[in-house]
PARO-288511 format. One record per atom (N, C-alpha, C): residue number from 0; atom name; x, y, z. Coordinates in steps of 0.05 Angstrom, whole numbers, plus 5000, padded with zeros to 4 digits. Example, Ala and Ser with C-alpha at 12.3 -4.5 7.8 and 13.67 -1.06 7.14 Angstrom:
BEGIN
> k, a, x, y, z
> 0, N, 5264, 4886, 5156
> 0, CA, 5246, 4910, 5156
> 0, C, 5264, 4934, 5156
> 1, N, 5257, 4955, 5142
> 1, CA, 5273, 4979, 5143
> 1, C, 5258, 5001, 5157
//
This chain:
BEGIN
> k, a, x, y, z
> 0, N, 5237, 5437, 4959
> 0, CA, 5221, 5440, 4984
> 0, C, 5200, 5418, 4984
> 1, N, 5192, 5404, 5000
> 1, CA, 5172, 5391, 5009
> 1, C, 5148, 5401, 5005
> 2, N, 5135, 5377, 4993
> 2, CA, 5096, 5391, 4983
> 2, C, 5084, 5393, 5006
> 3, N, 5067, 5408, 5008
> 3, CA, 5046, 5423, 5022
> 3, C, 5035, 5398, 5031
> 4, N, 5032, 5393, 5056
> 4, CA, 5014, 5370, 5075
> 4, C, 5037, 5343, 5076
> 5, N, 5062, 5341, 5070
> 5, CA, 5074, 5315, 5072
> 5, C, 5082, 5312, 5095
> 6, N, 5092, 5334, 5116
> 6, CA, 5099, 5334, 5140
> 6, C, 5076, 5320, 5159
> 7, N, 5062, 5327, 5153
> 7, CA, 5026, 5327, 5163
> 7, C, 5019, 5292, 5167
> 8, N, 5021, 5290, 5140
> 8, CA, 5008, 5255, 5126
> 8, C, 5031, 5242, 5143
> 9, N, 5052, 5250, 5139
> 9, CA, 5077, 5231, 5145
> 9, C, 5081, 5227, 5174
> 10, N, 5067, 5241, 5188
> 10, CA, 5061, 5242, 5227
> 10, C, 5044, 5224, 5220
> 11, N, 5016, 5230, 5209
> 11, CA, 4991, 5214, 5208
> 11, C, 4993, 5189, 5207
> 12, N, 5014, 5177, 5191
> 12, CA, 5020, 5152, 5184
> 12, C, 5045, 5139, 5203
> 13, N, 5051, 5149, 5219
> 13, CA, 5065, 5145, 5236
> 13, C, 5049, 5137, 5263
> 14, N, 5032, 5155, 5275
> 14, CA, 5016, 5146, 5291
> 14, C, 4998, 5125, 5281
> 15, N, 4991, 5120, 5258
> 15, CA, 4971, 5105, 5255
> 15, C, 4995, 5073, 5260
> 16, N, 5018, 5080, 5244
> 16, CA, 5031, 5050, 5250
> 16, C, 5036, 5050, 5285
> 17, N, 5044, 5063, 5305
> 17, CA, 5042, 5054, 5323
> 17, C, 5021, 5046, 5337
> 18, N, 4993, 5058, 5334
> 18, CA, 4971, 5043, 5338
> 18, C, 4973, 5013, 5330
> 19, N, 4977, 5010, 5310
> 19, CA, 4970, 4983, 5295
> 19, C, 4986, 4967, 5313
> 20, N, 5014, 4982, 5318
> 20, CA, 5030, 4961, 5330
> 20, C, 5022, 4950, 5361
> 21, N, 5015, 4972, 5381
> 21, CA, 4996, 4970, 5407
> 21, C, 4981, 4945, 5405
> 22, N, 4967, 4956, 5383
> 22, CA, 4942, 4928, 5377
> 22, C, 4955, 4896, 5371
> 23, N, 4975, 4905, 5357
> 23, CA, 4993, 4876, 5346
> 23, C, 5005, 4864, 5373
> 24, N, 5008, 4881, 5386
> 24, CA, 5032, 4870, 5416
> 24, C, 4996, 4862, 5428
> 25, N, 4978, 4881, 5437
> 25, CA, 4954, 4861, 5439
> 25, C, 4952, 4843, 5438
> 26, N, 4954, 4826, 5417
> 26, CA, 4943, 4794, 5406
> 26, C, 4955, 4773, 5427
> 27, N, 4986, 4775, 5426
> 27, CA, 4992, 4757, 5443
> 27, C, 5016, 4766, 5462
> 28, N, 5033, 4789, 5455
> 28, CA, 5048, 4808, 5478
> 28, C, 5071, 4792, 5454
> 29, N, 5096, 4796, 5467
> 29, CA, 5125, 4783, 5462
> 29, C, 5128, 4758, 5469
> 30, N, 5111, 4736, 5462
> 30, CA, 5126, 4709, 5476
> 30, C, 5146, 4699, 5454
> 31, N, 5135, 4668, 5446
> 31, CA, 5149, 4654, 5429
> 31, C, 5146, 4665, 5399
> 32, N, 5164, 4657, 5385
> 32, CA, 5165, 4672, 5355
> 32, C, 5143, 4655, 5332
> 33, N, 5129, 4637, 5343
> 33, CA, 5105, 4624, 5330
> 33, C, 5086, 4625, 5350
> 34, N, 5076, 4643, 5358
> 34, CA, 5055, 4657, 5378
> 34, C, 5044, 4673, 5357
> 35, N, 5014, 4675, 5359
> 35, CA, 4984, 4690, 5338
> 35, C, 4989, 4711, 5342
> 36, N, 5015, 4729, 5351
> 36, CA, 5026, 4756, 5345
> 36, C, 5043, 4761, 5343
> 37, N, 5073, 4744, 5333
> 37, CA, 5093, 4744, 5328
> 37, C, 5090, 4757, 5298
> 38, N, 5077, 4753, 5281
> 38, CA, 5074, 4763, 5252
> 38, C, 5072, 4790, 5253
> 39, N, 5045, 4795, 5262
> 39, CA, 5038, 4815, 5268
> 39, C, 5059, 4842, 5276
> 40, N, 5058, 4820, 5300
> 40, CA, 5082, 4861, 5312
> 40, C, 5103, 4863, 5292
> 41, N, 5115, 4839, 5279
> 41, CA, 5144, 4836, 5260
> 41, C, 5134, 4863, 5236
> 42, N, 5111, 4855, 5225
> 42, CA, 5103, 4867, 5200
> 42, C, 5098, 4899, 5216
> 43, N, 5082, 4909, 5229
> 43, CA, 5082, 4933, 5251
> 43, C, 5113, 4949, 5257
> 44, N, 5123, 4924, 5261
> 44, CA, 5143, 4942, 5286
> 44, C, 5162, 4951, 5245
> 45, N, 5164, 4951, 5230
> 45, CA, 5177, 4955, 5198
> 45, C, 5163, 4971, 5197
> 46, N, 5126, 4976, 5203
> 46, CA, 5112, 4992, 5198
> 46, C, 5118, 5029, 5206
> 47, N, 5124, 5019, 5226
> 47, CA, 5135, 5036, 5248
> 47, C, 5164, 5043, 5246
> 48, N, 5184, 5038, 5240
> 48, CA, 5212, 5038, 5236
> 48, C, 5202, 5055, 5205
> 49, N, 5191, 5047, 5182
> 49, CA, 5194, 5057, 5154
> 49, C, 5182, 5090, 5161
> 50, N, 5149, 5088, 5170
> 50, CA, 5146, 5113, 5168
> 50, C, 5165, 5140, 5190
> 51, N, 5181, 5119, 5222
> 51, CA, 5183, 5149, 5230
> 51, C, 5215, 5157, 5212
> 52, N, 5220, 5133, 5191
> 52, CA, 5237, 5149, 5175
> 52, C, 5226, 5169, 5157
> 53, N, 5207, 5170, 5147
> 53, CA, 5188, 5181, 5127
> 53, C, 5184, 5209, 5137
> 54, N, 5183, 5208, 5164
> 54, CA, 5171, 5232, 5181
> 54, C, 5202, 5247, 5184
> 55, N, 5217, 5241, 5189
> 55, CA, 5237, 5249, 5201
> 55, C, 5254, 5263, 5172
> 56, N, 5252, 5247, 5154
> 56, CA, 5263, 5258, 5125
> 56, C, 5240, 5281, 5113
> 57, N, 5220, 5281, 5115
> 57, CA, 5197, 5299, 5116
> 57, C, 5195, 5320, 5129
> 58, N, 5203, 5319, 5152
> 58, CA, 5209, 5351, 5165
> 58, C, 5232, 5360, 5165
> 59, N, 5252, 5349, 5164
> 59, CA, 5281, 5347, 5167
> 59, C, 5275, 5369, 5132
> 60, N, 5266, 5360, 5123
> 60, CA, 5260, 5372, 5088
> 60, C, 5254, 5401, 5089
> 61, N, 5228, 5391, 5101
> 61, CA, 5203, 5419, 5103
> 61, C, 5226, 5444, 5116
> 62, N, 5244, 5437, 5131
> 62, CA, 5261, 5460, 5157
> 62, C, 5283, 5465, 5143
> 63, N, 5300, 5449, 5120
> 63, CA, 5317, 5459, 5111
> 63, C, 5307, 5464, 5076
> 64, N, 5283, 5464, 5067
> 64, CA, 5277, 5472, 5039
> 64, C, 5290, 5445, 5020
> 65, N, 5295, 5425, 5038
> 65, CA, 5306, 5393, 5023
> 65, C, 5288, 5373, 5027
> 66, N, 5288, 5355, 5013
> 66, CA, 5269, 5334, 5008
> 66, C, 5293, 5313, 5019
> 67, N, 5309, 5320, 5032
> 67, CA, 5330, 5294, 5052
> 67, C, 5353, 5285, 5026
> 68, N, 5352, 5303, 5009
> 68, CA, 5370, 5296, 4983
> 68, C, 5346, 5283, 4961
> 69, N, 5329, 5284, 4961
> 69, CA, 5318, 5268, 4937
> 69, C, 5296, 5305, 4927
> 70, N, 5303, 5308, 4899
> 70, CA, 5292, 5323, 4884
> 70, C, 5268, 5318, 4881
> 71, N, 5250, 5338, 4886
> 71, CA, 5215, 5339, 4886
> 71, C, 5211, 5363, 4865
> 72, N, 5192, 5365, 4859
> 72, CA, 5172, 5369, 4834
> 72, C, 5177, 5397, 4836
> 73, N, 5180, 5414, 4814
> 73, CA, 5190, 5444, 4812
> 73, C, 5221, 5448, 4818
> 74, N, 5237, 5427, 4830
> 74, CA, 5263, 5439, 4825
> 74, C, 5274, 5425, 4803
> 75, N, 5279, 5443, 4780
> 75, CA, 5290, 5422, 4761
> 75, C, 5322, 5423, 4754
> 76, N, 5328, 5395, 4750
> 76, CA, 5353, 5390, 4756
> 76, C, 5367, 5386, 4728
> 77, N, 5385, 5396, 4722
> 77, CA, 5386, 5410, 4689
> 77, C, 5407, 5378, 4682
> 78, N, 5416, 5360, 4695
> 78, CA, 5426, 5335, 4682
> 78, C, 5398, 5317, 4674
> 79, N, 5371, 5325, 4693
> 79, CA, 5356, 5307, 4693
> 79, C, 5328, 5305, 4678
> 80, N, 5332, 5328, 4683
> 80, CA, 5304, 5338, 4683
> 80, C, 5301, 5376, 4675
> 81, N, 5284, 5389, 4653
> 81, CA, 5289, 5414, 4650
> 81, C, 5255, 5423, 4665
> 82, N, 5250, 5419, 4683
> 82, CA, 5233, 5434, 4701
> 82, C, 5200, 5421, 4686
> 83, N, 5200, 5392, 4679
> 83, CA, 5178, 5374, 4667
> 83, C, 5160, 5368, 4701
> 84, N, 5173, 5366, 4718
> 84, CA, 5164, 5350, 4738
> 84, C, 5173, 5325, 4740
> 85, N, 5190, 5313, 4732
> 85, CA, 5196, 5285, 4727
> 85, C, 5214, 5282, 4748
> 86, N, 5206, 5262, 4778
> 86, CA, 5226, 5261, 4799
> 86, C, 5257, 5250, 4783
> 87, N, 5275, 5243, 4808
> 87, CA, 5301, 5231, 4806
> 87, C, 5285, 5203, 4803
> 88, N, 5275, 5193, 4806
> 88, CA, 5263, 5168, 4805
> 88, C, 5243, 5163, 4777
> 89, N, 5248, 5184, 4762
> 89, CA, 5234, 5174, 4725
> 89, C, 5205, 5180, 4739
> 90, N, 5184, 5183, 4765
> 90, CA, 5155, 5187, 4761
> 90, C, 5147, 5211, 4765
> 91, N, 5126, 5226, 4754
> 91, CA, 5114, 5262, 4744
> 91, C, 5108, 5267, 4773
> 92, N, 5121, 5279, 4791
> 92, CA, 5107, 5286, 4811
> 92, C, 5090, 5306, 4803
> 93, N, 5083, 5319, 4786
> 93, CA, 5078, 5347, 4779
> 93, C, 5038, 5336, 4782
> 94, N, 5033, 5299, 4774
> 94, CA, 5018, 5288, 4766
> 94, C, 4994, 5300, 4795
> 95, N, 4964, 5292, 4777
> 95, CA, 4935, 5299, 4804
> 95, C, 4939, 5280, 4824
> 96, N, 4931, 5280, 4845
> 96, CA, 4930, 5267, 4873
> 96, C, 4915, 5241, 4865
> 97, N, 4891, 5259, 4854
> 97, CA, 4876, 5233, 4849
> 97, C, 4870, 5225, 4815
> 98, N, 4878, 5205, 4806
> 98, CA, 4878, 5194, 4783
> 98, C, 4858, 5179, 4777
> 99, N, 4841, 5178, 4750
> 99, CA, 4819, 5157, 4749
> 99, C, 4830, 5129, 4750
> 100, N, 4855, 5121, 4746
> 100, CA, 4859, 5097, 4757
> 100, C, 4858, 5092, 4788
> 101, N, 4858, 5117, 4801
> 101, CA, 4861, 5104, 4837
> 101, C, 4831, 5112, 4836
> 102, N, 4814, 5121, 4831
> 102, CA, 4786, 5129, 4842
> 102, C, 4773, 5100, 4824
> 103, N, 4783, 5089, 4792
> 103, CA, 4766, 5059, 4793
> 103, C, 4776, 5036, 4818
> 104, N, 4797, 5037, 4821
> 104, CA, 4804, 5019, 4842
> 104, C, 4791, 5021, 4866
> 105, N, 4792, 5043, 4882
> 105, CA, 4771, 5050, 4910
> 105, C, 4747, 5045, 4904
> 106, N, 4736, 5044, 4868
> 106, CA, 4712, 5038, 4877
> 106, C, 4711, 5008, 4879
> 107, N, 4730, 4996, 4865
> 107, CA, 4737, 4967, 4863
> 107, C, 4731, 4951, 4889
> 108, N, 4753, 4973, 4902
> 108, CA, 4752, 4960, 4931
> 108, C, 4733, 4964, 4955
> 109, N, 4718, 4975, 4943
> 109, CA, 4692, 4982, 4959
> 109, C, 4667, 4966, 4947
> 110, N, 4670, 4965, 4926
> 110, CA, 4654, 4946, 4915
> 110, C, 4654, 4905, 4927
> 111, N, 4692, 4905, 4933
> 111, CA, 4694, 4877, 4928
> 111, C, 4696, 4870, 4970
> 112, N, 4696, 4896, 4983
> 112, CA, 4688, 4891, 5012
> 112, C, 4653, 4893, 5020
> 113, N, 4642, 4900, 5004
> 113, CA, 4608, 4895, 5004
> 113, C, 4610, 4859, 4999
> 114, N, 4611, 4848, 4975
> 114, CA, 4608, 4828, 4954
> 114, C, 4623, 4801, 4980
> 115, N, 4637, 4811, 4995
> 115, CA, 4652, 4789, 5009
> 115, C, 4633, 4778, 5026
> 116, N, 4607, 4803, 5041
> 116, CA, 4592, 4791, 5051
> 116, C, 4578, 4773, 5052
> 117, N, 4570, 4777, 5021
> 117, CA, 4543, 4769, 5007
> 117, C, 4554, 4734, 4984
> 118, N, 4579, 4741, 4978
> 118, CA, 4585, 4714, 4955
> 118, C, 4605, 4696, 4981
> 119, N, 4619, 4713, 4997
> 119, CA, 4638, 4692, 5010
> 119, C, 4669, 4712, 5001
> 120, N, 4688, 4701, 5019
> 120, CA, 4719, 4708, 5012
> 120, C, 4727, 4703, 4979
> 121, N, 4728, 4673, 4969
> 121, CA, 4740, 4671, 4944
> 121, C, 4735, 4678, 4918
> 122, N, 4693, 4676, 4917
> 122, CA, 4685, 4682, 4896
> 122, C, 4693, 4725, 4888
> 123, N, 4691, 4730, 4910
> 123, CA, 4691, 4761, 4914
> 123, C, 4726, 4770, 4909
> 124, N, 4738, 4755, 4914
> 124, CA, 4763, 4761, 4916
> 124, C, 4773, 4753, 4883
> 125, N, 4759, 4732, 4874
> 125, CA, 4774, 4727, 4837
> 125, C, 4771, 4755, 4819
> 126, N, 4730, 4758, 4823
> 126, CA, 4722, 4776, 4814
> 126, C, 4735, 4801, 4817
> 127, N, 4745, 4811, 4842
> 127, CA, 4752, 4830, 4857
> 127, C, 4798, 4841, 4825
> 128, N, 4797, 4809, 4843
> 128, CA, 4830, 4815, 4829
> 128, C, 4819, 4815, 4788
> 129, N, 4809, 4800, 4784
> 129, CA, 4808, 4799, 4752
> 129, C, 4796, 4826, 4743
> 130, N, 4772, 4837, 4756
> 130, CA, 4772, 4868, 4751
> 130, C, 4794, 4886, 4753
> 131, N, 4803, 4888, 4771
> 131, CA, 4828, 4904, 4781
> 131, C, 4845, 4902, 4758
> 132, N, 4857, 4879, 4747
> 132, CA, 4869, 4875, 4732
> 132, C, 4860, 4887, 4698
> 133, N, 4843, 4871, 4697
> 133, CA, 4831, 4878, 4668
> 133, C, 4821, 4915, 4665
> 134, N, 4809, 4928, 4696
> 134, CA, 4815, 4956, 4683
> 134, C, 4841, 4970, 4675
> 135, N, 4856, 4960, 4699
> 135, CA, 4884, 4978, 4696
> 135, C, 4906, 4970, 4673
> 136, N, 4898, 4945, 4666
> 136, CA, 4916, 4942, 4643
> 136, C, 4889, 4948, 4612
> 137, N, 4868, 4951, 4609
> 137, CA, 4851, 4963, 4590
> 137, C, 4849, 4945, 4574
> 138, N, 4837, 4917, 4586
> 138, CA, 4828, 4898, 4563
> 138, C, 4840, 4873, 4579
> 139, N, 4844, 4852, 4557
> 139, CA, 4862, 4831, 4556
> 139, C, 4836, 4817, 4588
> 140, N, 4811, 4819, 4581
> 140, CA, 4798, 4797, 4613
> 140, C, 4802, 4769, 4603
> 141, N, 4817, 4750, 4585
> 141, CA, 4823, 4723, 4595
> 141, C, 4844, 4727, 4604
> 142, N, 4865, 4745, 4606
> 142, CA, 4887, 4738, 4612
> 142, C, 4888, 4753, 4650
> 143, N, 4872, 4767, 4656
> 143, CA, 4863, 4780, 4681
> 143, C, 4849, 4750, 4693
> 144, N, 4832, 4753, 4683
> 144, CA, 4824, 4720, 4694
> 144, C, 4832, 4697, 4709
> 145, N, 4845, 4695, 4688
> 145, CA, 4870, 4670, 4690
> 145, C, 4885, 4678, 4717
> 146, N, 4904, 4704, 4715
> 146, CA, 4924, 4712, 4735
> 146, C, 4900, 4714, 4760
> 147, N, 4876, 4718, 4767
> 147, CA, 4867, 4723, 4781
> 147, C, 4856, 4688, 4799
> 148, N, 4856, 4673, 4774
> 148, CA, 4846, 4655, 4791
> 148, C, 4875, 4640, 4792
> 149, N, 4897, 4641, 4791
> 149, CA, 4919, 4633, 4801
> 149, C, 4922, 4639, 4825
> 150, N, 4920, 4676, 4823
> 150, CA, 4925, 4683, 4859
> 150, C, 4899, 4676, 4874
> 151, N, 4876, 4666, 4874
> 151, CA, 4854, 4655, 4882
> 151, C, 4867, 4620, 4896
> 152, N, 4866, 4612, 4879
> 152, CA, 4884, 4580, 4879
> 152, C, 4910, 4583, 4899
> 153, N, 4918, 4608, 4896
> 153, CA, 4949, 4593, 4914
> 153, C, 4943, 4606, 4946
> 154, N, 4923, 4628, 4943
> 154, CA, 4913, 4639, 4970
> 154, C, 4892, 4609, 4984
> 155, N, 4887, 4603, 4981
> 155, CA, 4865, 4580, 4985
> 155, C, 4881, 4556, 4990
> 156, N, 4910, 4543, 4971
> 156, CA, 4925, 4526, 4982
> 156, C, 4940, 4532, 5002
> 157, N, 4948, 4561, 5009
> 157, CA, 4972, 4573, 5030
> 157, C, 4957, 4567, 5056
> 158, N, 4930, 4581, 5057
> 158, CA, 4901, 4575, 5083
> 158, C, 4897, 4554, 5084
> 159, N, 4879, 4545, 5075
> 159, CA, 4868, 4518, 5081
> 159, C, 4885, 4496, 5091
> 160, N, 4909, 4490, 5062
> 160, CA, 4932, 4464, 5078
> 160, C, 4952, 4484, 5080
> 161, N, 4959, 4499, 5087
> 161, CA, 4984, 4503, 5097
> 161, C, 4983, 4514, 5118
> 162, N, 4970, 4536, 5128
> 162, CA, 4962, 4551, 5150
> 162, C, 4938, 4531, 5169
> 163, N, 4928, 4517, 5160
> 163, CA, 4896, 4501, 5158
> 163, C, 4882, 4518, 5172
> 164, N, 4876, 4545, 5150
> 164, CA, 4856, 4569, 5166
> 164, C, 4835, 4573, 5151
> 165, N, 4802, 4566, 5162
> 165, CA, 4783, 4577, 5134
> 165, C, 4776, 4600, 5142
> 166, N, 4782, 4608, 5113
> 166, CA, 4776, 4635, 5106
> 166, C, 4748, 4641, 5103
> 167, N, 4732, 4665, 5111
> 167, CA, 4703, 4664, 5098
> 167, C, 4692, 4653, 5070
//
């Protein structure tokens, strides 16, 4: 059976991608495919196609006591699994909503959308990824560093000369 609130979230996220997409057709409507909203609606309109599958396998679930064929947490499936929580996909659904790895990250990311104001896009953004990195993997900050100011370096060559867009 389907967890409690997925029917719910999985509308939620459905309307929210058609909003987005409204707004995406906004920018510049349907013209040419290198028009300042051609990206946009492309990435939207997938947005929109993924979740009202999401929604549709989600209630389709909730009404027949199926998860659309994919095994969820409490039914245990005696080739796979002896009632651990461990999806068809090897991860614990049985696991908390919220994990201290996703509550350091939100604060990460709340921290590194203040800092953008105040240092600029790139300095805020190395800092931002090399933290990220160095908590969730538990150590190793030259090697967080490094990967961070790689993706720093190639976001900054992609904008500047390739897009020729400055970033804050």
């Amino acid at each position: 059976m389907a967890q409690r609130g997925e029917a719910v979230f999985s509308l939620l996220l459905l309307a929210a991608a058609i909003f987005l997409s409204a707004e995406a057709y906004g920018i510049d409507g349907i013209g040419n495919w290198d028009s300042a909203g051609s990206i946009p609606l492309i990435s939207t309109a997938a947005m929109v196609l993924t979740a009202g599958f999401v929604a549709v396998r989600s209630l389709v679930g909730q009404r027949t006591g199926d998860a659309g064929g994919l095994k969820t947490s409490g039914e245990p499936d005696s080739a796979t699994d002896s009632g651990t929580g461990a999806s068809a996909y090897g991860a614990d659904t049985s696991a908390p909503l919220l994990s201290i790895d996703l509550i350091g990250v939100l604060m990460l990311l709340f921290a590194y959308v203040v800092a953008i104001g105040y240092t600029g896009f790139y300095p805020a953004s190395l800092v931002f990824v090399a933290a990220t990195i160095w908590f969730l993997q538990r150590g190793r900050p030259v090697q967080a560093t490094a990967i961070a100011l790689l993706c720093v370096v190639a976001i900054y060559a992609a904008f500047e000369t390739f897009f020729q867009v400055r970033l804050p």
